[in-house]
Each structure stands twice: as C-alpha cells, then as structure tokens.
C-alpha positions in Angstrom: 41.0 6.1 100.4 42.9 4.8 97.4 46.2 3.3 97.9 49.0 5.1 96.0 51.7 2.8 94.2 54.6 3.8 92.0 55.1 2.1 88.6 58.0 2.2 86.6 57.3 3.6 82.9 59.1 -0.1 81.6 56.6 -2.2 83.2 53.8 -0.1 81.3 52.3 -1.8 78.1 49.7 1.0 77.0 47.5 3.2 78.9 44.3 3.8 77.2 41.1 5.3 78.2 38.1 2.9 78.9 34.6 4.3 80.1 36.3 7.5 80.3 38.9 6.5 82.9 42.6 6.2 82.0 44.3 3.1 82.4 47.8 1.8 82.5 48.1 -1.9 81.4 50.7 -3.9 82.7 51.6 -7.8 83.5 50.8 -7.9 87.0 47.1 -6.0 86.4 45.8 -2.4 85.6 45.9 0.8 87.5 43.7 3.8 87.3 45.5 6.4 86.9 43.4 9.9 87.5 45.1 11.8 85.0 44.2 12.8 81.8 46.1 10.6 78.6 47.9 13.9 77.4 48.9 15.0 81.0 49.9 10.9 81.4 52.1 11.3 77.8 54.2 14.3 79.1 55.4 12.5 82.1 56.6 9.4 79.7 59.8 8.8 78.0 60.4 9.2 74.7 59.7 5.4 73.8 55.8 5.9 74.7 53.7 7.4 71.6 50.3 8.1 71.1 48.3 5.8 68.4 44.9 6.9 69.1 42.6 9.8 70.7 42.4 7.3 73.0 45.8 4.5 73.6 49.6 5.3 74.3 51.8 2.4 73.6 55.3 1.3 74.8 57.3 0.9 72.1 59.5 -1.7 73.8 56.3 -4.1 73.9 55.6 -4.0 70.4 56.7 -7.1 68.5 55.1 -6.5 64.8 52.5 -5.0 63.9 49.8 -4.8 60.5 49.6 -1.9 58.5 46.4 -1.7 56.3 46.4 -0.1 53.0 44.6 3.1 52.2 41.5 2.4 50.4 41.3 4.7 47.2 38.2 6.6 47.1 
C-alpha cells in the first residue's frame, strides 16, 4: 500500500502529467498524485494556473519567463 503524505500547495512547483500519471514537483522530490490535472487545479489556490493540456504552475516560483512572437502566416 502507498503511503499517504500531505503537501502544502506553497511547496508545489508544477504538477504536470508524464506517461499519463500526474505529478507534483517539488524541492524535496515528486509525488504521484492519482488525480486527474483538472480535478488537481480545483483544489489549488488562486496562484496556480494552467499553461498547458498538460502542466499547472505556481506562480510564486516563476522568476521570468520568454514570450515568443507569433509567427505571421
């Protein structure tokens, strides 16, 4: 049987889904978490938002990021 652990949402850097299991990242390792990512996003504060089909990022973690420009077609 799995162990159950509690983590708090401020220790969370993303959770993302990788070989169709959802993940939560975090410093001290990564955690299964057995839930679907848009059953994972309702239980989140308002500082996690959804970047892809497939990653939710804390907001609180991110430094900078690049933005790309459109390419005209």
């Amino acid at each position: 049987m799995a162990k159950l652990i509690s983590i708090e949402p401020n220790a969370i850097s993303r959770i993302y889904i990788e070989n169709r299991q959802v993940l939560a990242e975090t410093i001290q390792g990564e955690y299964h978490l057995g839930l679907r990512l848009y059953q994972v996003l309702e239980k989140l504060p308002s500082y996690f938002i959804k970047i892809s089909q497939s990653e939710i990022v804390n907001l609180k973690e991110i430094e900078r990021f690049n933005i790309t420009p459109k390419r005209p077609r």
